[in-house]
Biopython code that builds the backbone (N, CA, C, O; Angstrom):
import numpy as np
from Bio.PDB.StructureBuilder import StructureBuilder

atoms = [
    (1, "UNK", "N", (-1.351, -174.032, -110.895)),
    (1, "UNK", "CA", (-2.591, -174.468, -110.281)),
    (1, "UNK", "C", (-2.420, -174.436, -108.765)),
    (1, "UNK", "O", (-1.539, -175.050, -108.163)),
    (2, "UNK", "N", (-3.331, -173.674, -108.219)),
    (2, "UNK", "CA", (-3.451, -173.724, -106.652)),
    (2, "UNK", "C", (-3.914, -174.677, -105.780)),
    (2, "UNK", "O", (-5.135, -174.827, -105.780)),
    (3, "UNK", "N", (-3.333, -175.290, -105.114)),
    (3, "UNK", "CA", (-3.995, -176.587, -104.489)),
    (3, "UNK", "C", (-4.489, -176.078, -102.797)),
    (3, "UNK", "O", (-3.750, -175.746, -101.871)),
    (4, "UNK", "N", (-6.018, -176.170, -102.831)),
    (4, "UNK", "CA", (-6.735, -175.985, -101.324)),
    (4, "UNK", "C", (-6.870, -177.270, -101.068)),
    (4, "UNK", "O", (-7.766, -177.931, -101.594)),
    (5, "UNK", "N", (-6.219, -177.650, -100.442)),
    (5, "UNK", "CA", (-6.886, -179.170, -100.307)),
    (5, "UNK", "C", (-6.456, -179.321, -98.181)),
    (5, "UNK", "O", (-6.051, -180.321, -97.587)),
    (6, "UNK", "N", (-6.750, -178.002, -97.633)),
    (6, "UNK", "CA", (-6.828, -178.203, -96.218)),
    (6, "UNK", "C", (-7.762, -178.757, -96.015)),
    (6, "UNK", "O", (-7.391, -179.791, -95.460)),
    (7, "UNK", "N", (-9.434, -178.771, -96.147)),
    (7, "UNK", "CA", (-10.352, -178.819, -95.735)),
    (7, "UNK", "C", (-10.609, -180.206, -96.649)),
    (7, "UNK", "O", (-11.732, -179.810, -96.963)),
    (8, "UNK", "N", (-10.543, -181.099, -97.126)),
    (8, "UNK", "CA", (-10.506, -182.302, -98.275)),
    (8, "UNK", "C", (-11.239, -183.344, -97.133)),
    (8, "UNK", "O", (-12.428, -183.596, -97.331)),
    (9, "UNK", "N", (-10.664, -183.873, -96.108)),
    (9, "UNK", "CA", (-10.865, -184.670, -95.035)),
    (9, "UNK", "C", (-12.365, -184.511, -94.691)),
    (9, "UNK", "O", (-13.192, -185.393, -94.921)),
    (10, "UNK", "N", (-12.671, -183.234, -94.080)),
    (10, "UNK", "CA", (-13.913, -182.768, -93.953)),
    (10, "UNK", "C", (-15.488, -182.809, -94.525)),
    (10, "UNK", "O", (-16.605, -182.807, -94.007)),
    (11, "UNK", "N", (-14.810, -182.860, -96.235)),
    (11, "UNK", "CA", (-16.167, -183.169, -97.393)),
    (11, "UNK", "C", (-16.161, -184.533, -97.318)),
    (11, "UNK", "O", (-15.509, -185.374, -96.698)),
    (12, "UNK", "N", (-17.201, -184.535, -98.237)),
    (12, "UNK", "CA", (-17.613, -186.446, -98.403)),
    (12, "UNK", "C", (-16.933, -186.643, -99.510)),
    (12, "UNK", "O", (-17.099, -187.717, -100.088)),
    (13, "UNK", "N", (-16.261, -185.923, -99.913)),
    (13, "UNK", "CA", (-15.587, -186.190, -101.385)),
    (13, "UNK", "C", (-13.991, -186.064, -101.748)),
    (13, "UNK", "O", (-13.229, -185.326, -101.124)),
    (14, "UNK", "N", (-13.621, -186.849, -102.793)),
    (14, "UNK", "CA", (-11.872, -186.541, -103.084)),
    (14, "UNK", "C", (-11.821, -185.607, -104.202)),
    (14, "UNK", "O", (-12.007, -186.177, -105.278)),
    (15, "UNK", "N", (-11.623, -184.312, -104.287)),
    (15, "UNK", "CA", (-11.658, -184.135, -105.649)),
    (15, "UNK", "C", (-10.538, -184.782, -106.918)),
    (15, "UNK", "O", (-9.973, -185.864, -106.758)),
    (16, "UNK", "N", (-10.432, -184.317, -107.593)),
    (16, "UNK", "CA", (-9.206, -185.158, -108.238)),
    (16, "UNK", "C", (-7.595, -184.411, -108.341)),
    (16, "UNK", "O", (-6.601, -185.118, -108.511)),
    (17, "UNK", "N", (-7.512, -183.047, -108.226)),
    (17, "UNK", "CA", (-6.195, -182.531, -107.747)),
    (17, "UNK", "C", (-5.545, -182.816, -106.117)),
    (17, "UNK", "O", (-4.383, -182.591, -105.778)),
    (18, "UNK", "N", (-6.580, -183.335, -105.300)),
    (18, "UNK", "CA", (-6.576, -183.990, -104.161)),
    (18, "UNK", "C", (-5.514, -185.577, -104.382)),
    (18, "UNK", "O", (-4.444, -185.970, -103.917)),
    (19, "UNK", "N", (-6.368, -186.027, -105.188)),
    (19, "UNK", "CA", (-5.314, -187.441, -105.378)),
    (19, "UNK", "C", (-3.977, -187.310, -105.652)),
    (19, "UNK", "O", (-3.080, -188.013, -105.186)),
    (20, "UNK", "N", (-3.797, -185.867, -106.862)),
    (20, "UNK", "CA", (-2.511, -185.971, -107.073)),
    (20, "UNK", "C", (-1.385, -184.889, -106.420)),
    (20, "UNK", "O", (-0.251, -184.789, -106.889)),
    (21, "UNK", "N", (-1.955, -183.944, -105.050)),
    (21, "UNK", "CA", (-1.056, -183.477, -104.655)),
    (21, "UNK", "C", (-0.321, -184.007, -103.299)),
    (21, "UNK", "O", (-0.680, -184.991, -102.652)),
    (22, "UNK", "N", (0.772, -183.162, -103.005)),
    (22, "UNK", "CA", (1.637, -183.765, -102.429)),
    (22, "UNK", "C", (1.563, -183.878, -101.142)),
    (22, "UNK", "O", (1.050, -182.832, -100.743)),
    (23, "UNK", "N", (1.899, -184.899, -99.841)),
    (23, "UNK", "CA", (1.279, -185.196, -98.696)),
    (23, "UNK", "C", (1.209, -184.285, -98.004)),
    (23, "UNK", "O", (0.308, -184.442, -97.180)),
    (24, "UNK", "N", (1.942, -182.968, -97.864)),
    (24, "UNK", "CA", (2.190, -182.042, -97.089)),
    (24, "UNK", "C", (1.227, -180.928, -97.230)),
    (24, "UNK", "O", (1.085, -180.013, -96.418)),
    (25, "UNK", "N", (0.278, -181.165, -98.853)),
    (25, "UNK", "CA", (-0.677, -180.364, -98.631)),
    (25, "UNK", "C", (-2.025, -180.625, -98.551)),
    (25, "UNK", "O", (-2.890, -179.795, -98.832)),
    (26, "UNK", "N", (-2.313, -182.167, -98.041)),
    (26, "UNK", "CA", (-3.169, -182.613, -97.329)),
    (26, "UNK", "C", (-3.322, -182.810, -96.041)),
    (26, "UNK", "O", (-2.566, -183.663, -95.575)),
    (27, "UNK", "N", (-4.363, -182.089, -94.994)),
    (27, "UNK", "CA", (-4.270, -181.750, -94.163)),
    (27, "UNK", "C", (-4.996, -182.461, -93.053)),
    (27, "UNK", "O", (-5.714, -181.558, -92.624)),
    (28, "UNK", "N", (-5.305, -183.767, -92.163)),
    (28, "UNK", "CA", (-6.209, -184.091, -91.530)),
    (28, "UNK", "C", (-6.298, -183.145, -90.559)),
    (28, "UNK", "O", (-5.297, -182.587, -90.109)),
    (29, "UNK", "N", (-7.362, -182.922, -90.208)),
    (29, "UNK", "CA", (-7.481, -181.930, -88.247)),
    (29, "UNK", "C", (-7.648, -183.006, -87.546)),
    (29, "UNK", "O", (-8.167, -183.936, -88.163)),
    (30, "UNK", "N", (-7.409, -183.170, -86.572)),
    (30, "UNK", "CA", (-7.612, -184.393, -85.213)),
    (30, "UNK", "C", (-7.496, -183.073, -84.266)),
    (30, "UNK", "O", (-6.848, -182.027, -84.235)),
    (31, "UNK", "N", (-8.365, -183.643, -83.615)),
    (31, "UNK", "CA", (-8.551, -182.869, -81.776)),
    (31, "UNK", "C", (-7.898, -183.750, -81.159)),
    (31, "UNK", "O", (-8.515, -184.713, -80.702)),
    (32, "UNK", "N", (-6.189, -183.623, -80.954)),
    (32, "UNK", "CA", (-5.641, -184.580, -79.751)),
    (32, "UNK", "C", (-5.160, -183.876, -78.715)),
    (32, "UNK", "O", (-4.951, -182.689, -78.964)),
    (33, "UNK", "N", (-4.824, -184.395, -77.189)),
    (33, "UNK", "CA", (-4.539, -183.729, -76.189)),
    (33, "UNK", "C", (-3.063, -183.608, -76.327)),
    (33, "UNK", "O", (-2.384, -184.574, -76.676)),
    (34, "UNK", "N", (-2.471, -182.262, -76.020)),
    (34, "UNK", "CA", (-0.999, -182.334, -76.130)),
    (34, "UNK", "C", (-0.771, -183.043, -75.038)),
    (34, "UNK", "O", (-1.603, -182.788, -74.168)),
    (35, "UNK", "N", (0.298, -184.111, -74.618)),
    (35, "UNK", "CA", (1.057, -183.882, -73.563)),
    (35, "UNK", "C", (1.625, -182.620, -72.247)),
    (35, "UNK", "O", (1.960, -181.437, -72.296)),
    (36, "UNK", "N", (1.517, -183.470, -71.342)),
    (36, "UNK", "CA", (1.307, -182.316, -70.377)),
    (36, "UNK", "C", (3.039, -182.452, -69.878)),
    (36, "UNK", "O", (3.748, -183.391, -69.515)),
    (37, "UNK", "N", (3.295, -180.628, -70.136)),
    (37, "UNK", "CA", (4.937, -180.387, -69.716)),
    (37, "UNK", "C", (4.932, -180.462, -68.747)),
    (37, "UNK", "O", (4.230, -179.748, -68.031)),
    (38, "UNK", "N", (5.985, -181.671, -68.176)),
    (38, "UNK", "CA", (6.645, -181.860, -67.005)),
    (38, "UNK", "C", (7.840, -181.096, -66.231)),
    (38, "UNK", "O", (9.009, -181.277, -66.571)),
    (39, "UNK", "N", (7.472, -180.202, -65.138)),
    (39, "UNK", "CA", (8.774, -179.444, -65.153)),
    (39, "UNK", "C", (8.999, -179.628, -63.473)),
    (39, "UNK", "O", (8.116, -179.461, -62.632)),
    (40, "UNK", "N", (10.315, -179.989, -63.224)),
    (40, "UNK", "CA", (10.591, -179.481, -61.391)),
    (40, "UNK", "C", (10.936, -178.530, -61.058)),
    (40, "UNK", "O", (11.505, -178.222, -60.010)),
    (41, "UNK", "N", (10.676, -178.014, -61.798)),
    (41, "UNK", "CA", (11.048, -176.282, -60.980)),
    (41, "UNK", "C", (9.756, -175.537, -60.042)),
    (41, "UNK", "O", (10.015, -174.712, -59.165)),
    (42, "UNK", "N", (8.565, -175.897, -60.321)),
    (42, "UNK", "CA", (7.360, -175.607, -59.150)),
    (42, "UNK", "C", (7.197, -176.959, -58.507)),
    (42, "UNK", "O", (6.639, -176.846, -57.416)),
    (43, "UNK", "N", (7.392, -177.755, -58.709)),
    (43, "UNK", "CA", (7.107, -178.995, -57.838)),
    (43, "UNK", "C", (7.616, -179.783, -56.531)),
    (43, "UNK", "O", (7.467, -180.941, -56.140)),
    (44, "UNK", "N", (8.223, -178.753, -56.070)),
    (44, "UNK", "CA", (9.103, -178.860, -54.538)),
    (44, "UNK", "C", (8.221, -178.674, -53.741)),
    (44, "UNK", "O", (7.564, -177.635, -53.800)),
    (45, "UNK", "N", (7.957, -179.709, -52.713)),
    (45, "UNK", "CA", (6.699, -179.405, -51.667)),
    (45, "UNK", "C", (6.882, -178.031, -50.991)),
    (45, "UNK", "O", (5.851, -177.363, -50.916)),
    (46, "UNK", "N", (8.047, -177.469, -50.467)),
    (46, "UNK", "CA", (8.023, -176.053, -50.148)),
    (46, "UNK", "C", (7.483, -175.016, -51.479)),
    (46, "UNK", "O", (6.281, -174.960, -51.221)),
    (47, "UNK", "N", (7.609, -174.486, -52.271)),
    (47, "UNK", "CA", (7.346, -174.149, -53.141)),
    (47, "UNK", "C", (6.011, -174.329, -53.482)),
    (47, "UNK", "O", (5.359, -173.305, -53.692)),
    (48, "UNK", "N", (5.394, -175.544, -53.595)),
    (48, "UNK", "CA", (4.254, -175.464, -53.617)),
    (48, "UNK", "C", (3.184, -174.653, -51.832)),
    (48, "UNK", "O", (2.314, -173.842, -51.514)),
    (49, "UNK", "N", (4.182, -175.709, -51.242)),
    (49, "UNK", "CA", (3.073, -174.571, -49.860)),
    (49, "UNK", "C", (3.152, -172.840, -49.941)),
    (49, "UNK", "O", (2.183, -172.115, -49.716)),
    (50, "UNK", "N", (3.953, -172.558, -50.159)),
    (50, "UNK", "CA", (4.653, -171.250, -50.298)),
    (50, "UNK", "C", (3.719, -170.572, -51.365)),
    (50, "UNK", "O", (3.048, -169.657, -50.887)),
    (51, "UNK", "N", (3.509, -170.837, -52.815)),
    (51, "UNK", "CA", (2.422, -170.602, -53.744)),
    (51, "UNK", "C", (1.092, -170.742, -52.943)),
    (51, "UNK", "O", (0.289, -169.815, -53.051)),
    (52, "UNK", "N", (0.817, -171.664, -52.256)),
    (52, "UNK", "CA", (-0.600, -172.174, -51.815)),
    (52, "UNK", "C", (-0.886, -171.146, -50.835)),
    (52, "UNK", "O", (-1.957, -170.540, -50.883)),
    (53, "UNK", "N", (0.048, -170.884, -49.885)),
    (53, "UNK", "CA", (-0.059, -169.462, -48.745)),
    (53, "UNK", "C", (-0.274, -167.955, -49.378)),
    (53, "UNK", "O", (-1.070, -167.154, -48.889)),
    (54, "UNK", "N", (0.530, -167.683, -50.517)),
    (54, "UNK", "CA", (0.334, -166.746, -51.412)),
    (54, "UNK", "C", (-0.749, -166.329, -51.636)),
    (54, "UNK", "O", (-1.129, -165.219, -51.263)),
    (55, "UNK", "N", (-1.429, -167.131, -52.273)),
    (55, "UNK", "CA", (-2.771, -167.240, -52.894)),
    (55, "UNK", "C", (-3.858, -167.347, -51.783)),
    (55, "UNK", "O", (-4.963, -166.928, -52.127)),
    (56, "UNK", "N", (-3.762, -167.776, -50.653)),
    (56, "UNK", "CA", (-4.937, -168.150, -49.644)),
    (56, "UNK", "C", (-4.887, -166.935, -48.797)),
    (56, "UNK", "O", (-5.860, -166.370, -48.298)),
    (57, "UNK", "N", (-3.504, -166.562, -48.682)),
    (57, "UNK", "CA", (-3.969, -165.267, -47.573)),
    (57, "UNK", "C", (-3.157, -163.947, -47.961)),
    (57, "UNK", "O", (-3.346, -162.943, -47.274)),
    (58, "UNK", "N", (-2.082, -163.894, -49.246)),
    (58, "UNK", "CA", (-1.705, -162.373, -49.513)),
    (58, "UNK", "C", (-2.497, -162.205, -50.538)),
    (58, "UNK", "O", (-3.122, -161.148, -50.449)),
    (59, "UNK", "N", (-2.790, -162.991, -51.745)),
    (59, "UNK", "CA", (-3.818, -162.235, -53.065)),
    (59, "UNK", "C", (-5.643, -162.271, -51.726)),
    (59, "UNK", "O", (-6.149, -161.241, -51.278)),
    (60, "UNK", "N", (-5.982, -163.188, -51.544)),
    (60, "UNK", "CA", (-7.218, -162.627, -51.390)),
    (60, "UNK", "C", (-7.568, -162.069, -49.998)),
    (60, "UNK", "O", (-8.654, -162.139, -49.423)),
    (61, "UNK", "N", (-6.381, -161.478, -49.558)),
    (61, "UNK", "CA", (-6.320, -160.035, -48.145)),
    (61, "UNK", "C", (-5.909, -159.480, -48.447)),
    (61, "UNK", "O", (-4.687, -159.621, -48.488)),
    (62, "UNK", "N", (-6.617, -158.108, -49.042)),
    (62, "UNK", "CA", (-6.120, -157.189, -49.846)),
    (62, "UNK", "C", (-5.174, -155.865, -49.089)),
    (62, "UNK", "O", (-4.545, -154.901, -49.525)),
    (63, "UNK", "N", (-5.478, -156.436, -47.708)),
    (63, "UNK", "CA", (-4.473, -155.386, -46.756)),
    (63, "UNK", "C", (-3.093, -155.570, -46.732)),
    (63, "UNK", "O", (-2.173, -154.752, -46.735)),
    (64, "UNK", "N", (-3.113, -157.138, -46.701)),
    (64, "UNK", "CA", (-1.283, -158.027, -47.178)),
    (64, "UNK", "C", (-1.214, -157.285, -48.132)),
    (64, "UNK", "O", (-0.701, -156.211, -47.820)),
    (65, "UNK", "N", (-1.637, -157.396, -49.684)),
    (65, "UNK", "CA", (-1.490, -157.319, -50.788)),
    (65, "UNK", "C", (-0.644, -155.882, -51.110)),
    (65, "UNK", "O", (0.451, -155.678, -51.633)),
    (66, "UNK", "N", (-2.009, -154.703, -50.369)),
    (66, "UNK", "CA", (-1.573, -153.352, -50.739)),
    (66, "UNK", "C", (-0.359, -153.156, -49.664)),
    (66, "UNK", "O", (0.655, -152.539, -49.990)),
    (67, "UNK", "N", (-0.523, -153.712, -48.376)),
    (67, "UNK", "CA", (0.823, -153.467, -47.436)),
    (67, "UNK", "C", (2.071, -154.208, -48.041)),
    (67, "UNK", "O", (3.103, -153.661, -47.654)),
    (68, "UNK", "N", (2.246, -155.024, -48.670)),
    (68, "UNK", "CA", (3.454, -155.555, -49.434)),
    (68, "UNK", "C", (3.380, -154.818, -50.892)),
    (68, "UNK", "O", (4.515, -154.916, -51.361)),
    (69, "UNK", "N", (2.885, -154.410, -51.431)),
    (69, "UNK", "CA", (3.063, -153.291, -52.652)),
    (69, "UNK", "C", (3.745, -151.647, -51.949)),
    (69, "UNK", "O", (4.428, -151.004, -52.747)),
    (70, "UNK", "N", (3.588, -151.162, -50.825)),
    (70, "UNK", "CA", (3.773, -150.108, -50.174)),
    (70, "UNK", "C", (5.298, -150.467, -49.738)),
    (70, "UNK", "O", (6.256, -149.731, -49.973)),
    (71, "UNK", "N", (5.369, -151.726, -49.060)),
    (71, "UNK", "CA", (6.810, -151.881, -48.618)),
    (71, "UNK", "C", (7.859, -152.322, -49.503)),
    (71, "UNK", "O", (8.999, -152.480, -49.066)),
    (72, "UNK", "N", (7.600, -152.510, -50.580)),
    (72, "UNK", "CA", (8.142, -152.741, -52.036)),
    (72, "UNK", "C", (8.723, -151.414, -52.550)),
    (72, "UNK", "O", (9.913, -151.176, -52.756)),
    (73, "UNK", "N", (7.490, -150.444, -52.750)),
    (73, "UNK", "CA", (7.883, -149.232, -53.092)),
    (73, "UNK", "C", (8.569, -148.243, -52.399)),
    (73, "UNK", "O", (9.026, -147.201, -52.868)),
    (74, "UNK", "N", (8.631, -148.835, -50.670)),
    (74, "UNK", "CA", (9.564, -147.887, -50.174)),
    (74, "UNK", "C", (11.063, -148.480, -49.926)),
    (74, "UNK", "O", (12.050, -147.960, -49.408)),
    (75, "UNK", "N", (10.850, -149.781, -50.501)),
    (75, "UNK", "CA", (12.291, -150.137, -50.414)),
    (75, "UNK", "C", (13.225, -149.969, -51.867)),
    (75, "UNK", "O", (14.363, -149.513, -51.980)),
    (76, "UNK", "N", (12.518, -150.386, -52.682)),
    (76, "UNK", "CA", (13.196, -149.448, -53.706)),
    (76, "UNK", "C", (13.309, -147.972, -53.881)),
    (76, "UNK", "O", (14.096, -147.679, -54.781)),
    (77, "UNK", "N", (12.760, -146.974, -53.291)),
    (77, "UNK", "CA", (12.557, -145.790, -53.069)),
    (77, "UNK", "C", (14.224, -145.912, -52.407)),
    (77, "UNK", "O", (15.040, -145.203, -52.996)),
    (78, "UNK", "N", (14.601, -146.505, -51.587)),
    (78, "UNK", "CA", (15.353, -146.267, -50.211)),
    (78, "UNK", "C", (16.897, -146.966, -51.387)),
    (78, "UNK", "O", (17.882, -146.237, -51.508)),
    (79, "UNK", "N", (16.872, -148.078, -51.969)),
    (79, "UNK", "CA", (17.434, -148.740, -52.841)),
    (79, "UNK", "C", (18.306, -147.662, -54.143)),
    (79, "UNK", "O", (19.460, -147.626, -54.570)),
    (80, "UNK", "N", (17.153, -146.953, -54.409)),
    (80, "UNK", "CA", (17.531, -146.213, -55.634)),
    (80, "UNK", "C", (18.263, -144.587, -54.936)),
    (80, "UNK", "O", (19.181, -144.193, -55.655)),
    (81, "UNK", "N", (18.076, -143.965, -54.108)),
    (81, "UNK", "CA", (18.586, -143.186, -53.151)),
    (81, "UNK", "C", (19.822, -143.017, -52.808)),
    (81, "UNK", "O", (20.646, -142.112, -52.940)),
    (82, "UNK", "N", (19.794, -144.673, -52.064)),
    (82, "UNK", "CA", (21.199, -144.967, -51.831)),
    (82, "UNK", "C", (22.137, -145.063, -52.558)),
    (82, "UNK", "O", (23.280, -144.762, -52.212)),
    (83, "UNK", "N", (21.735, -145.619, -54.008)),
    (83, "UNK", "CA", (22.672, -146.260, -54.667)),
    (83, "UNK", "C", (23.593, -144.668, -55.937)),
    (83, "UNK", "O", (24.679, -144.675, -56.517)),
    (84, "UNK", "N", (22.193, -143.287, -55.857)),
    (84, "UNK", "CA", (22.452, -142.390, -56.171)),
    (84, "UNK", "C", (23.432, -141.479, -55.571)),
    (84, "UNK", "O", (24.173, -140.655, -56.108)),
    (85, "UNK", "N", (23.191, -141.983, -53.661)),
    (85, "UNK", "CA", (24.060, -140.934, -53.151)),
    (85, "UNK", "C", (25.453, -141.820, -52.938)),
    (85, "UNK", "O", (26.382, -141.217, -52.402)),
    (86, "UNK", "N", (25.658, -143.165, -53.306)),
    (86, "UNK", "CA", (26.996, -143.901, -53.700)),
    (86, "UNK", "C", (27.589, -143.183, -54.919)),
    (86, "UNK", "O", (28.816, -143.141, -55.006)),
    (87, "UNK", "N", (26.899, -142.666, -55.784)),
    (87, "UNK", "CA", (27.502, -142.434, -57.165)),
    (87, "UNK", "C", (28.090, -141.332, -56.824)),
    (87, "UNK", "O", (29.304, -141.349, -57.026)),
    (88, "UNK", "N", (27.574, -140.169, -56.283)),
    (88, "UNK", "CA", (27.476, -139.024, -56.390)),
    (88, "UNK", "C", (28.870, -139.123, -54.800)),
    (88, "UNK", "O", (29.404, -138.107, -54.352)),
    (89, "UNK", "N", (28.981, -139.683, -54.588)),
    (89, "UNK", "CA", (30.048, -139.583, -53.196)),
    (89, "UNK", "C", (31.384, -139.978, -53.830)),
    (89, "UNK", "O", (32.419, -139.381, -53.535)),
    (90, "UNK", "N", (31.344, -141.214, -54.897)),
    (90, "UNK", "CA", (32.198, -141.641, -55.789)),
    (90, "UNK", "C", (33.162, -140.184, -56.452)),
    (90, "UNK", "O", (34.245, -139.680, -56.155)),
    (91, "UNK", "N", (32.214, -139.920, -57.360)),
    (91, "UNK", "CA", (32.439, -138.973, -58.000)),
    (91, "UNK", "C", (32.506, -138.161, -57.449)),
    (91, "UNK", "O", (31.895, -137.522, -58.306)),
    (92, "UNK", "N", (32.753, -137.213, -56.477)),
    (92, "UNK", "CA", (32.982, -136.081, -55.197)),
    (92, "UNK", "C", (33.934, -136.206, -54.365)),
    (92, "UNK", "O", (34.321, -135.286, -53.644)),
    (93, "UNK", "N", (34.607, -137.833, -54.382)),
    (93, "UNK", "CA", (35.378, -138.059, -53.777)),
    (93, "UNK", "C", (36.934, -137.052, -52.942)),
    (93, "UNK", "O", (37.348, -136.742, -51.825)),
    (94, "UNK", "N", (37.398, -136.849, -54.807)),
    (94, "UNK", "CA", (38.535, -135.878, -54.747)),
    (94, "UNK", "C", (37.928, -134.546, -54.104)),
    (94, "UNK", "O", (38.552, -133.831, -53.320)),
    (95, "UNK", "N", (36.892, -134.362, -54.455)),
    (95, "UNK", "CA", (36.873, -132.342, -54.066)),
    (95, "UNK", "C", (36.694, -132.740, -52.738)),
    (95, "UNK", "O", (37.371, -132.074, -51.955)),
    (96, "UNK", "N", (35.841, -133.812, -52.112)),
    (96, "UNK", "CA", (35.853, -133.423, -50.662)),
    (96, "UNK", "C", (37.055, -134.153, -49.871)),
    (96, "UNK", "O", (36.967, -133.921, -48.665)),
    (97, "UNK", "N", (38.046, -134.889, -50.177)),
    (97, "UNK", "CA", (39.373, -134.697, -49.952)),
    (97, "UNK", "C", (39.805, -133.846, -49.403)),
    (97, "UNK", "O", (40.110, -133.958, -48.215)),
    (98, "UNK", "N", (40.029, -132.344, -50.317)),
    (98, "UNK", "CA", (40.581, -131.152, -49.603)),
    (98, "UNK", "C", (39.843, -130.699, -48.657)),
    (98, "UNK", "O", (40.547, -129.891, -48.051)),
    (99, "UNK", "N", (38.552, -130.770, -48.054)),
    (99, "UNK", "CA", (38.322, -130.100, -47.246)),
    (99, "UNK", "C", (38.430, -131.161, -46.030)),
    (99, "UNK", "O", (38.231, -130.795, -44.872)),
]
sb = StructureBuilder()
sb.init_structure("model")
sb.init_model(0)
sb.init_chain("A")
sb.init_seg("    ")
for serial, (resi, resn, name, xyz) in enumerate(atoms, 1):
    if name == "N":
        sb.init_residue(resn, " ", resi, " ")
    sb.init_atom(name, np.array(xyz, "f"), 0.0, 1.0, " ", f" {name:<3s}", serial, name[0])
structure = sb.get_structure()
């Protein structure tokens, strides 16, 4: 026998496999507020000004925004370059030795 008995709370009524199943498959709903997660990791007054400046003048000046997306991409541009012509000097080491 299948017991629905989520929705039981809801009707005006008990049916009678209701009385006899087990607490876990009776279900009240309540609308309660979770607790609100407490964390210090954003809550450092620097940190917060720092977020607050973010938001007030690089997201809504879209010249900051796209000029710090541009200098991003040319520093990893410059990042990934370098770190290619490290490998490649590594490994070249010995042959350019002899000369």
């Amino acid at each position: 026998m299948t017991i629905f008995t989520n929705n039981i709370y809801e009707k005006s009524f008990t049916p009678y496999f209701a009385t006899l199943a087990p607490k876990q498959f009776c279900h009240k709903h309540t609308m309660v507020r979770k607790p609100n997660r407490v964390s210090t990791f954003w809550r450092d007054s620097r940190t917060i000004s720092m977020m607050r400046w973010v938001r007030r003048y690089v997201l809504l000046n879209t010249k900051l925004f796209h000029l710090g997306i541009l200098v991003f991409a040319f520093g990893l541009e410059h990042f990934c370059k370098g770190t290619v012509y490290k490998i490649y000097k590594m490994k070249n080491y010995e042959v350019n030795k002899t000369t």
